[in-house]
GULUMDO-364483 format. One line per 3 residues: their letters; for each residue x, y, z of N, C-alpha, C, O, CB. Coordinates in nm, 3 decimals. Atoms other than C-alpha are relative to their C-alpha. Glycine has a CB too. Layout:
# GULUMDO-364483
a = X Y Z X Y Z X Y Z X Y Z X Y Z  ...
***
This chain:
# GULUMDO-364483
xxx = 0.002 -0.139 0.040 -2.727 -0.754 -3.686 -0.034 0.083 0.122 -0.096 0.012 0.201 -0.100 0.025 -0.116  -0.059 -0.111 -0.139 -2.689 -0.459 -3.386 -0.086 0.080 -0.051 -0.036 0.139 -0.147 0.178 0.071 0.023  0.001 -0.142 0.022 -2.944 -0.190 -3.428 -0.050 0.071 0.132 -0.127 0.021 0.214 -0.093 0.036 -0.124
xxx = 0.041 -0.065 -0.136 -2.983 0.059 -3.155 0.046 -0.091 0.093 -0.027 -0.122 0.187 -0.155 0.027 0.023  -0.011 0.100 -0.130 -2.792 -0.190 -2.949 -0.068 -0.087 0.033 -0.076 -0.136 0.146 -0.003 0.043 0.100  0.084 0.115 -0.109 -3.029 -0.434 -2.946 0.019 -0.126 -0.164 0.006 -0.082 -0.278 -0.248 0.072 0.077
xxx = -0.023 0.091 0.071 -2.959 -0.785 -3.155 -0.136 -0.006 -0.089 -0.234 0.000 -0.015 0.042 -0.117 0.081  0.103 -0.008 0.099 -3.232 -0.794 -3.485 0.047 -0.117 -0.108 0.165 -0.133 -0.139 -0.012 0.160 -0.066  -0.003 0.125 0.081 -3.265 -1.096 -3.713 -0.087 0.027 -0.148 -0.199 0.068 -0.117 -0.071 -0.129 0.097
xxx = 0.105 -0.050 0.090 -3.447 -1.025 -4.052 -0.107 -0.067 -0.001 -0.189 -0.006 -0.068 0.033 0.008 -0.122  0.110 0.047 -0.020 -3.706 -1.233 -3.993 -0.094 0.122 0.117 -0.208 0.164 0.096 0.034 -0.156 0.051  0.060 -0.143 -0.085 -3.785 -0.939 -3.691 0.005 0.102 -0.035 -0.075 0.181 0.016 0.043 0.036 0.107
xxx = 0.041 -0.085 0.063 -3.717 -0.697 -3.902 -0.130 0.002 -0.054 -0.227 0.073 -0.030 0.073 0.013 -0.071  0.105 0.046 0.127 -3.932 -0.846 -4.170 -0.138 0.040 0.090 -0.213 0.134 0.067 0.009 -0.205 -0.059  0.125 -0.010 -0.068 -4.203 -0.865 -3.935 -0.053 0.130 0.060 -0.175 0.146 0.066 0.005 -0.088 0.098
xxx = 0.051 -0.134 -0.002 -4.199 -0.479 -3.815 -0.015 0.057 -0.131 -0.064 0.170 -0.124 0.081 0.084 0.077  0.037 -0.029 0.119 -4.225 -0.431 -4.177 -0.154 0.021 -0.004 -0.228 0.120 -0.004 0.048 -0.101 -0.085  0.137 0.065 0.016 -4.530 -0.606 -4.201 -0.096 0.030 0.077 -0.212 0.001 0.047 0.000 -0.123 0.008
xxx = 0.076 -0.095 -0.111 -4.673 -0.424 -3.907 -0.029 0.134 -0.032 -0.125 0.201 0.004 0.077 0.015 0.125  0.011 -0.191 0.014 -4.603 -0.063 -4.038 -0.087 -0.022 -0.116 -0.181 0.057 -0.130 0.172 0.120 -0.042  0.099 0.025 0.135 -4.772 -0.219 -4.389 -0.119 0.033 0.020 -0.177 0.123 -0.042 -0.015 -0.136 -0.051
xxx = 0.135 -0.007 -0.046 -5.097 -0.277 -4.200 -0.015 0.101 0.043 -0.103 0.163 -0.017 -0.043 -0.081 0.082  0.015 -0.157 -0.044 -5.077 0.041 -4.020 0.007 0.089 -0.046 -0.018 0.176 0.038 0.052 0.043 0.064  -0.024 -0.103 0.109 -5.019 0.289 -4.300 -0.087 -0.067 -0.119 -0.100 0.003 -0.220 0.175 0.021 -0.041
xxx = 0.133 0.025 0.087 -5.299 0.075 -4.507 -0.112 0.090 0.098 -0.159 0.191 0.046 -0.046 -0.196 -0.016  0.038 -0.033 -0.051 -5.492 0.161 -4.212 -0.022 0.124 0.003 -0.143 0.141 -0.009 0.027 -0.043 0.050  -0.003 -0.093 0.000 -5.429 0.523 -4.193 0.006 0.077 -0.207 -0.012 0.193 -0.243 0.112 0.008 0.115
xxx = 0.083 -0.042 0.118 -5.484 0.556 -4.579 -0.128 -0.045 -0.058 -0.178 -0.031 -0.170 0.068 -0.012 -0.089  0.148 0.047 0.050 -5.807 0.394 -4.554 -0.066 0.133 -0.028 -0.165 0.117 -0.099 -0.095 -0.094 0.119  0.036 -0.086 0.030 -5.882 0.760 -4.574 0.116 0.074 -0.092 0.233 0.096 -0.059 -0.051 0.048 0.105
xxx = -0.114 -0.020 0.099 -5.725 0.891 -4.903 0.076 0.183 0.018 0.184 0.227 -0.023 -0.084 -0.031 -0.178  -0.077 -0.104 -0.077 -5.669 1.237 -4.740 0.181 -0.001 0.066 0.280 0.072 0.061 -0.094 0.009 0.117  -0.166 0.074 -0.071 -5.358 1.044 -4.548 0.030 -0.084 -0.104 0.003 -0.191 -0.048 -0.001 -0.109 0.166
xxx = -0.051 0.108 0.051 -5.246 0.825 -4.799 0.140 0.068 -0.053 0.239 0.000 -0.079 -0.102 -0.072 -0.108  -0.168 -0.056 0.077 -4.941 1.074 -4.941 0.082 -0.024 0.146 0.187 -0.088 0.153 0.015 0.224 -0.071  -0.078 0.024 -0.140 -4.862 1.100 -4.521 0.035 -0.207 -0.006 0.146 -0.253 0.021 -0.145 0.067 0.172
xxx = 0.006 0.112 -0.067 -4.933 0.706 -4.493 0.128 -0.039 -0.114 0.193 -0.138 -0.084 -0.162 -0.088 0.014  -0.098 0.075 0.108 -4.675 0.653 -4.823 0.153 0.021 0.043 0.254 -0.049 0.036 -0.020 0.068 -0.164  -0.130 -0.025 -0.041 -4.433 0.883 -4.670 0.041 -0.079 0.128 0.152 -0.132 0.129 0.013 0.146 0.019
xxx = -0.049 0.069 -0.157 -4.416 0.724 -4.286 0.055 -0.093 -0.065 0.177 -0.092 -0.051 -0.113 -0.058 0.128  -0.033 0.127 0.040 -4.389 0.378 -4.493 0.108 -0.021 -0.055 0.169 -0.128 -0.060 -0.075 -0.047 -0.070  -0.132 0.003 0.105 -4.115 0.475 -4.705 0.119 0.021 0.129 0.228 -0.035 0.147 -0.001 0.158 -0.147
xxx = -0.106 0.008 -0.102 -3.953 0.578 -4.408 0.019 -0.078 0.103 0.128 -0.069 0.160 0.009 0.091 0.050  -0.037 0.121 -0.083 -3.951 0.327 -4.196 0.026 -0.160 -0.043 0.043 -0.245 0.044 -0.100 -0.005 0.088  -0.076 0.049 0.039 -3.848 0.081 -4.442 0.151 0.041 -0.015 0.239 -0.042 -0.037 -0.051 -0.021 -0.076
xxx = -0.129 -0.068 0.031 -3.552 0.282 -4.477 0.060 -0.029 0.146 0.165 -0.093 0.154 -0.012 0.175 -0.051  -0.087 0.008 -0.096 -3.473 0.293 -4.112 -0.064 -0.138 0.092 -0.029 -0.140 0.210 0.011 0.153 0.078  0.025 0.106 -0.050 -3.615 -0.019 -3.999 0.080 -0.166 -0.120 0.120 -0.279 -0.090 -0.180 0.025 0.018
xxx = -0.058 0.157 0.054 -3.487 -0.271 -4.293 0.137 0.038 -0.046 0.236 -0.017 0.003 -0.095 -0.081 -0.145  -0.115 -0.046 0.025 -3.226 -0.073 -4.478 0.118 0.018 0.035 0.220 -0.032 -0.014 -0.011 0.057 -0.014  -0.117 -0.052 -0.045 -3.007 0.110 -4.265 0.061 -0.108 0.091 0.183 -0.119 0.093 -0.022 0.133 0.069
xxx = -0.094 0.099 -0.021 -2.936 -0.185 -4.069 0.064 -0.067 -0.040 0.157 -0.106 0.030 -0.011 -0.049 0.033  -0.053 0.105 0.130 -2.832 -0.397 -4.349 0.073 0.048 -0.092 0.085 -0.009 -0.200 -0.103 -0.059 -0.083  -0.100 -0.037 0.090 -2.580 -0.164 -4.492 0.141 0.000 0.051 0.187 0.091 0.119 -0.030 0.125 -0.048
xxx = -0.129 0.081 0.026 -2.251 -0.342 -4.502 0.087 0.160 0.039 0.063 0.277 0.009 0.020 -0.090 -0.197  -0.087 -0.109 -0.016 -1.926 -0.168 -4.335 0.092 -0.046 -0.069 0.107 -0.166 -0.088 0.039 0.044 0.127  -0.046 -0.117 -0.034 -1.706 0.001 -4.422 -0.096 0.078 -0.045 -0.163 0.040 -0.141 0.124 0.030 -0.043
xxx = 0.139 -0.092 0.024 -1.969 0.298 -4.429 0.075 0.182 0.043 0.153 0.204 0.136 -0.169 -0.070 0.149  -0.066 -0.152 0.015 -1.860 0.689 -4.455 -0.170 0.019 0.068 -0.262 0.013 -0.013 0.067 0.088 -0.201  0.143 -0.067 -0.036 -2.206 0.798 -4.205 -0.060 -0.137 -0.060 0.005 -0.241 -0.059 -0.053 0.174 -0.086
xxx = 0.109 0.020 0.101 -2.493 0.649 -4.413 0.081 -0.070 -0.140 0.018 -0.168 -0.181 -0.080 0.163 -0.035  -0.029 -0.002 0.123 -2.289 0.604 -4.736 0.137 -0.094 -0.029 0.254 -0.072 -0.059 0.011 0.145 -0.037  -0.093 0.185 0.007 -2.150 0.198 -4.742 0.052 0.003 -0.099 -0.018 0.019 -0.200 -0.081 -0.158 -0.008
xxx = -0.095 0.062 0.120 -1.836 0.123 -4.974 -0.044 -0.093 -0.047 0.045 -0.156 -0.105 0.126 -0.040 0.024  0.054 0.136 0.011 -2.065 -0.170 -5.040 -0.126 0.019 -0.137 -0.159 -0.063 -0.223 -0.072 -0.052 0.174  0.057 -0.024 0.057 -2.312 0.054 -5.204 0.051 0.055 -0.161 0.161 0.108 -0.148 -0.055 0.053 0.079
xxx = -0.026 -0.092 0.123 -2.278 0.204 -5.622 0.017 0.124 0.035 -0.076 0.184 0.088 -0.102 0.003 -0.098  -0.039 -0.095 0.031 -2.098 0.486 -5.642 0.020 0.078 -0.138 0.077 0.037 -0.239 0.074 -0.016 0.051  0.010 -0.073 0.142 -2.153 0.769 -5.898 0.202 0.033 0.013 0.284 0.028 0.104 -0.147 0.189 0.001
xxx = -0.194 -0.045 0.032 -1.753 0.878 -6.057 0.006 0.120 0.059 0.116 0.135 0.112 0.070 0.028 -0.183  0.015 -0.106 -0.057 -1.853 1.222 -5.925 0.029 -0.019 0.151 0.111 0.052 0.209 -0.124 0.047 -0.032  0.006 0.004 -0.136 -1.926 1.066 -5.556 0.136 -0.082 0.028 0.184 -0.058 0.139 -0.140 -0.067 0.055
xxx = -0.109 0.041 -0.032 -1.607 0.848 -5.580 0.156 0.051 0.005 0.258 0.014 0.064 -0.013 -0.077 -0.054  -0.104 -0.095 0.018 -1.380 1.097 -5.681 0.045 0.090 0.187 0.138 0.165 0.218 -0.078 0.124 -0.140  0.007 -0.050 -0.191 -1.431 1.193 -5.242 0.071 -0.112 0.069 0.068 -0.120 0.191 -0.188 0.008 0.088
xxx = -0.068 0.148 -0.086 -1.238 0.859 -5.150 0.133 0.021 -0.090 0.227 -0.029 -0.029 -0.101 -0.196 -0.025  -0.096 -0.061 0.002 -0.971 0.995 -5.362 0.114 0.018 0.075 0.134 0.117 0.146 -0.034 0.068 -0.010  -0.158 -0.017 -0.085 -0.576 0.879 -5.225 -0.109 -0.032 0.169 -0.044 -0.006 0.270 0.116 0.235 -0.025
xxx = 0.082 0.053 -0.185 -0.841 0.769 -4.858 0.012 -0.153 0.015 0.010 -0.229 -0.082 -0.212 0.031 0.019  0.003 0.112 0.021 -0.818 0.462 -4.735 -0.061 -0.057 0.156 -0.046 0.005 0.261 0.141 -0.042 -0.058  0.045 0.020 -0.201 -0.971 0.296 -4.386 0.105 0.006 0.054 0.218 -0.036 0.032 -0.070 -0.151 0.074
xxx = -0.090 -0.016 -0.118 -0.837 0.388 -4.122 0.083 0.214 -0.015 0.113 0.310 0.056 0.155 -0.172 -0.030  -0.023 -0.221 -0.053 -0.734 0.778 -4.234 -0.128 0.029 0.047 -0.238 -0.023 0.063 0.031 0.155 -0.164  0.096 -0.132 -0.056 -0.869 1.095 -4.109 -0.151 -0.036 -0.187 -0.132 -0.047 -0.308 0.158 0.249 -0.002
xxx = 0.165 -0.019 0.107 -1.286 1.076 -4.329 0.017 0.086 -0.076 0.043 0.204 -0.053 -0.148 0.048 0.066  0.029 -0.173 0.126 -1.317 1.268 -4.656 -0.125 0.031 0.006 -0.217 -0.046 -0.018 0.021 -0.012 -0.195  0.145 -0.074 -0.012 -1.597 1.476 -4.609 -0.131 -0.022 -0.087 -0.128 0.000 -0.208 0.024 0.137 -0.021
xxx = 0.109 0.039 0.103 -1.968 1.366 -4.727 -0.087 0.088 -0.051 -0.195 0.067 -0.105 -0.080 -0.089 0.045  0.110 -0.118 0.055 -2.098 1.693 -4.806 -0.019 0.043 -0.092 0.066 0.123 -0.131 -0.002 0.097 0.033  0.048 0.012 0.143 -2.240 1.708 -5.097 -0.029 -0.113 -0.042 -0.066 -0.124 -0.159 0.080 0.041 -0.087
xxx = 0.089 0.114 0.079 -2.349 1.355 -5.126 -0.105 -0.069 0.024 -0.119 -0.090 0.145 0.053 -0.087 -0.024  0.144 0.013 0.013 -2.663 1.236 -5.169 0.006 -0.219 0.039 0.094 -0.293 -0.007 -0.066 0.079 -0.213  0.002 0.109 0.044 -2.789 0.857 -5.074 -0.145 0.006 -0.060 -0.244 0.056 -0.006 0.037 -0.101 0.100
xxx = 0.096 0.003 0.056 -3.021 0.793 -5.329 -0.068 -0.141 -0.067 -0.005 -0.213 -0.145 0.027 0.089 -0.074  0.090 0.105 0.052 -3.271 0.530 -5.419 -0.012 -0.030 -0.180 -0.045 0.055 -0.262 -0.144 0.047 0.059  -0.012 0.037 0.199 -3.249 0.379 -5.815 -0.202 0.014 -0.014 -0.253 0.065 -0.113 0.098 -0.264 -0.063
xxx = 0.114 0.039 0.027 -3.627 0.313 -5.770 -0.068 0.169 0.109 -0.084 0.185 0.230 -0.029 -0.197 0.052  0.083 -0.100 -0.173 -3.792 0.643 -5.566 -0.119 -0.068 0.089 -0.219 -0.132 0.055 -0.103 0.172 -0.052  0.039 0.105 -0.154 -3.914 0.498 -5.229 -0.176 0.041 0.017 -0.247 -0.020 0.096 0.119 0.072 0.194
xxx = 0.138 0.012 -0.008 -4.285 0.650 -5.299 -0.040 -0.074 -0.087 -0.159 -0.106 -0.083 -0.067 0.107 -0.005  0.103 0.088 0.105 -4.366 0.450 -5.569 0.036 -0.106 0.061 -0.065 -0.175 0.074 0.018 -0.007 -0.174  0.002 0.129 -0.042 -4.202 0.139 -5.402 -0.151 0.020 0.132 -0.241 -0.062 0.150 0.184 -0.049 0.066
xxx = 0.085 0.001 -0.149 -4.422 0.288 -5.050 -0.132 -0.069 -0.074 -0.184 -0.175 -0.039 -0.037 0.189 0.089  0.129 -0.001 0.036 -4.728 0.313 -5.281 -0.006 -0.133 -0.020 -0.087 -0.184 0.058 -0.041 0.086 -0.109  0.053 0.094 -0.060 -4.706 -0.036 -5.353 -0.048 -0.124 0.074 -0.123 -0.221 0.067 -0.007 0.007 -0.017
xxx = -0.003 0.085 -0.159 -4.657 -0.178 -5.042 -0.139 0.049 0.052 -0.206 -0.024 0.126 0.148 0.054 0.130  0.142 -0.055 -0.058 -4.979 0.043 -4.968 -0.132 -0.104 -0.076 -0.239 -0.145 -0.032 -0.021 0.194 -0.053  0.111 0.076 0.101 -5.153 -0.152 -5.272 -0.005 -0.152 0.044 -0.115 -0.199 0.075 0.049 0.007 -0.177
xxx = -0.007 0.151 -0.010 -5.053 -0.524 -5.215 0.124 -0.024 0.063 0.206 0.064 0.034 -0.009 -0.077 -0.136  -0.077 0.094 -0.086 -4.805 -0.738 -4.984 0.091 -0.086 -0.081 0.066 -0.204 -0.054 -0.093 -0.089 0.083  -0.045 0.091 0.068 -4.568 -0.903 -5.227 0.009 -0.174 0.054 0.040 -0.183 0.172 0.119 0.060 -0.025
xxx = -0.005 0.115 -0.060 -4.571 -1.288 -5.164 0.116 0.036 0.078 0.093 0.072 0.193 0.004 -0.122 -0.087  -0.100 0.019 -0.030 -4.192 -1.276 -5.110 0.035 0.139 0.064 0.129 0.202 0.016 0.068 -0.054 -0.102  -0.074 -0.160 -0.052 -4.143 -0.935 -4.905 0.070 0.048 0.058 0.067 0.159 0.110 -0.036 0.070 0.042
xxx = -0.164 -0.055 -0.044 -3.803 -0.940 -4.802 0.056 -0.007 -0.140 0.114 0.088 -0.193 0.106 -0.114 0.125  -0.044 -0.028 0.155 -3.728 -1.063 -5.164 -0.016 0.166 -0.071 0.072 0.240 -0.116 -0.104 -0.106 -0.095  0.036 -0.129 0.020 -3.936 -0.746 -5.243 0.095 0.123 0.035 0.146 0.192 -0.053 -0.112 0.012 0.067
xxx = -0.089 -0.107 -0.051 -3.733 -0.496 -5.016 0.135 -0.014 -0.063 0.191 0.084 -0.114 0.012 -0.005 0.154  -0.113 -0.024 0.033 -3.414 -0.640 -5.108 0.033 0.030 -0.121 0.140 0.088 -0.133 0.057 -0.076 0.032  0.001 -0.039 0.109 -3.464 -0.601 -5.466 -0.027 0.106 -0.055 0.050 0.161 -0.134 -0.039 -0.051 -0.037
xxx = 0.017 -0.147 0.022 -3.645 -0.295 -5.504 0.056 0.119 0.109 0.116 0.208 0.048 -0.149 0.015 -0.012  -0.092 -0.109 -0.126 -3.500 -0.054 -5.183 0.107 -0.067 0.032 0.142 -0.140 0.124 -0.074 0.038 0.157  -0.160 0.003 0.031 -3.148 -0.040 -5.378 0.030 0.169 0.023 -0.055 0.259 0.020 0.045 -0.066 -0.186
xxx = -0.058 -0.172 -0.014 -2.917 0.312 -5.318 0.104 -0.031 -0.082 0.157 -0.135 -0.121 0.056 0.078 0.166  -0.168 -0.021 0.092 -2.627 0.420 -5.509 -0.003 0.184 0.117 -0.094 0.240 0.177 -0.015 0.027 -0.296  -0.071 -0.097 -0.041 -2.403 0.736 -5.371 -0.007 0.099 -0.087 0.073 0.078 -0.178 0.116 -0.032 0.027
xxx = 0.008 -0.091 0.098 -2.479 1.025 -5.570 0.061 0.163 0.061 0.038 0.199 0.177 -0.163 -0.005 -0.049  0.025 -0.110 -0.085 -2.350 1.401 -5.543 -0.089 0.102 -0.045 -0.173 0.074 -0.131 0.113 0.058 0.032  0.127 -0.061 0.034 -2.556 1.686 -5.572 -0.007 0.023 -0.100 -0.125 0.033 -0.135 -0.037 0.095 0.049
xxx = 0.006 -0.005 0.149 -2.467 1.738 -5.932 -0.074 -0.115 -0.044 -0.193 -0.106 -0.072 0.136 0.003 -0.067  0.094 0.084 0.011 -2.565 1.425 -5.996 -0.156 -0.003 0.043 -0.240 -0.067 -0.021 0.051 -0.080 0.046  0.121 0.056 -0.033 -2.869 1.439 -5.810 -0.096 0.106 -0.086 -0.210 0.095 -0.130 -0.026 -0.011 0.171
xxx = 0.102 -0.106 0.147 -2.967 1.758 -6.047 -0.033 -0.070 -0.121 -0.135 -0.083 -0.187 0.095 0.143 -0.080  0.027 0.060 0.152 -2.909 1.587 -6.328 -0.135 -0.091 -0.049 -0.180 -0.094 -0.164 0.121 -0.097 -0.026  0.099 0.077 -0.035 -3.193 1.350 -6.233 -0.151 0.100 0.025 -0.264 0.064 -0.008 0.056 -0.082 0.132
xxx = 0.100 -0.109 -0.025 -3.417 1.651 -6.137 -0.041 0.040 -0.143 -0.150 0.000 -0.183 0.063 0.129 0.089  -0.006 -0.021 0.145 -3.361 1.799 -6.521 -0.050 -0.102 -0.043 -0.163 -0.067 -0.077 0.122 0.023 -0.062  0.026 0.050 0.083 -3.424 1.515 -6.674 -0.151 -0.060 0.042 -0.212 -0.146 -0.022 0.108 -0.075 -0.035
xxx = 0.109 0.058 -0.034 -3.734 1.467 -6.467 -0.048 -0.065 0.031 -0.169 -0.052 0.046 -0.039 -0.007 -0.022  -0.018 0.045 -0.110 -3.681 1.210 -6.287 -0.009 -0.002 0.112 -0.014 -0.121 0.143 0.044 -0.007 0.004  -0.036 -0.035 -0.109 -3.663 1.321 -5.954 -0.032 -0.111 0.068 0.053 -0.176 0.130 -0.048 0.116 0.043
xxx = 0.086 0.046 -0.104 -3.931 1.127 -5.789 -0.118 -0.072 -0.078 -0.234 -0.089 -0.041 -0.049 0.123 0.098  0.071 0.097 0.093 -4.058 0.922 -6.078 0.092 -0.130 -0.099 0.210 -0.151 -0.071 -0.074 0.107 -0.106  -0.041 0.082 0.081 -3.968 0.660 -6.328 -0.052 0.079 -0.163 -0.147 0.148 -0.199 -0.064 -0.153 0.047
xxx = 0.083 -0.062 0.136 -3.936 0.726 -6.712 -0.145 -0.061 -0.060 -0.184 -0.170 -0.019 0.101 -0.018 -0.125  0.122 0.069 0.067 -4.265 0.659 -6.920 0.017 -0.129 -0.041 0.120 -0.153 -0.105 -0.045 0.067 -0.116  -0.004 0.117 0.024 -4.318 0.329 -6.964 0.032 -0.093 0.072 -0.022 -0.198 0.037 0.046 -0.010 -0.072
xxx = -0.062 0.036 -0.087 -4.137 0.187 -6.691 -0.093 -0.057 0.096 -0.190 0.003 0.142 0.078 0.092 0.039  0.138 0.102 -0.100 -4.334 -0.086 -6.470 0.122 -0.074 0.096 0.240 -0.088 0.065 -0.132 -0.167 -0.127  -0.051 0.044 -0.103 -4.210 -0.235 -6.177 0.069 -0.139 0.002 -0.001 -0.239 -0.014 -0.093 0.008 0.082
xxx = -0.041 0.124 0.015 -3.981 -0.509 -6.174 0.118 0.021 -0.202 0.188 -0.069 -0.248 -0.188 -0.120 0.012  -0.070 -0.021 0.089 -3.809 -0.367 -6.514 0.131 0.082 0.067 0.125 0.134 0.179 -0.081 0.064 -0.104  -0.131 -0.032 -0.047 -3.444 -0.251 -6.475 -0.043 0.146 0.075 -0.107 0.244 0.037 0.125 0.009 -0.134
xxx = 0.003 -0.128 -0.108 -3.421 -0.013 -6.161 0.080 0.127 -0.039 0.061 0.237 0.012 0.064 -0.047 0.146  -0.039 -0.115 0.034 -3.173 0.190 -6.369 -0.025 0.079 -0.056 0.030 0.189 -0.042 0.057 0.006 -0.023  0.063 -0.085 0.123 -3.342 0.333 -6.624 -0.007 0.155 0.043 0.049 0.240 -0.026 -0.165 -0.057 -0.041
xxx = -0.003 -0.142 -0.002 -3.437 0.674 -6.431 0.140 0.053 0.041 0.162 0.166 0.084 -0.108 0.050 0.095  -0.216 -0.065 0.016 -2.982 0.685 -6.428 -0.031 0.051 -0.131 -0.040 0.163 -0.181 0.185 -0.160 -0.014  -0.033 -0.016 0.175 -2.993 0.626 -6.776 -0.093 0.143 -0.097 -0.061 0.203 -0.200 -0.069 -0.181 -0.083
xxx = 0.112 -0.128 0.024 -3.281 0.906 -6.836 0.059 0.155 0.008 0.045 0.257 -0.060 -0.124 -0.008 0.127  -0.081 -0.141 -0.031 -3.055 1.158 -6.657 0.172 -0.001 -0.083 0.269 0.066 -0.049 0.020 0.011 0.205  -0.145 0.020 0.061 -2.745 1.056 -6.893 0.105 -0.069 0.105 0.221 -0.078 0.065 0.063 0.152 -0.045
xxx = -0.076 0.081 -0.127 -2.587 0.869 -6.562 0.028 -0.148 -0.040 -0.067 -0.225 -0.028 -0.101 -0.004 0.147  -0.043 0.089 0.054 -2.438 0.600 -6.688 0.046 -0.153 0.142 0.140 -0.147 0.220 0.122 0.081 -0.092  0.001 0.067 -0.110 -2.485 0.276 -6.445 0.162 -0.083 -0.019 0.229 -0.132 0.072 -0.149 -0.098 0.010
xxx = -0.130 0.067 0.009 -2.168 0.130 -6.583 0.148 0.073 0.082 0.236 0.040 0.161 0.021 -0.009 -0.163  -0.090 -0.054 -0.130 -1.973 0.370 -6.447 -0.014 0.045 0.159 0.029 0.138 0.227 0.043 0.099 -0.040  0.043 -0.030 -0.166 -2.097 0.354 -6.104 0.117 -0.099 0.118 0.100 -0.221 0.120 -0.205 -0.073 0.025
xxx = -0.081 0.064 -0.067 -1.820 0.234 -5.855 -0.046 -0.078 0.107 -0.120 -0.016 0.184 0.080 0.075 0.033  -0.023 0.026 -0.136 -1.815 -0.014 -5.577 0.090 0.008 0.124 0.111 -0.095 0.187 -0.010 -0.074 -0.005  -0.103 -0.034 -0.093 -1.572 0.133 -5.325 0.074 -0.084 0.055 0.197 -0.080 0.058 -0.038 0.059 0.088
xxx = -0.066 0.130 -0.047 -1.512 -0.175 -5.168 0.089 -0.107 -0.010 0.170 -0.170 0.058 -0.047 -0.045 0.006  -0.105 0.105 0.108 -1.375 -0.379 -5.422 0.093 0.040 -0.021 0.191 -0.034 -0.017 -0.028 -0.035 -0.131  -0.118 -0.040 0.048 -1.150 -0.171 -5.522 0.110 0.051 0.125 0.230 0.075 0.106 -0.035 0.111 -0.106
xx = -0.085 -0.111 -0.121 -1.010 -0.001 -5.173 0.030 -0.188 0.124 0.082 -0.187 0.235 -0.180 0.205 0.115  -0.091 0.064 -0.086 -0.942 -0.383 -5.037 0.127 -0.101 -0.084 0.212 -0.161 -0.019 -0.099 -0.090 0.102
***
């Protein structure tokens, strides 16, 4: 895997993981920093495990590899690799699980298995901004519905906003 030009193995990923873990426990040992220490964490899973590990063909950020909402696929529309890019503006990559509650708890405990962990819970789907309202409304945004515990289906806050995971496309499959 190539990031920044320099060859990365997930085991070296894995392991700057596990470095930023301790260091953002560290910096919420005072609970003043702990919303900062959730946010750094969330983000540097994102650009330390994630973004390398998203499969091409990729529009920017936004892998034919990943779920696509019918809204966000309707932009690949008659495209095919190799034309001129249909424009990504207006789409959202968005997390099934929001990345502070996974940060928070990576802040709480170390899963035994914590690449299992990442790869299971920090999932995206392609959403556009309609979609991503719809999720806002229904209150969602930046939570899970009531009841909802970790390790239960990651779709549920779709299904909350009427987003239907069945119709979520994989670009890939279908465009080779």
């Amino acid at each position: 895997m190539v990031v920044a030009g320099h060859e990365h193995n997930r085991d070296e990923l894995l392991g700057l993981i596990v470095e930023q873990i301790e260091l953002m426990r560290r910096f919420a040992h005072d609970e003043r920093y702990r919303p900062r220490a959730r946010w750094l964490l969330k983000e540097a899973v994102f650009w330390i495990w994630e973004l390398p590990q998203l499969k091409e063909p990729k529009l920017g950020k936004y892998s034919l590899h990943l779920p696509w909402s019918p809204k966000a696929y309707e932009r690949l529309d008659g495209w095919a690799p190799g034309a001129k890019r249909p424009s990504t503006d207006g789409l959202r990559f968005e997390h099934l699980i929001p990345r502070g509650l996974l940060a928070e708890a990576l802040l709480n405990e170390t899963p035994a298995d914590l690449a299992g962990f990442l790869d299971r819970h920090f999932r995206a789907a392609v959403l556009t901004i309609e979609d991503d309202h719809q999720l806002n409304k229904a209150g969602v945004r930046a939570r899970m519905p009531a009841g909802w515990k970790l390790g239960d289906d990651p779709w549920e806050r779709y299904r909350a906003a009427e987003l239907d995971p069945a119709s979520f496309v994989i670009p890939a499959e279908r465009l080779s």
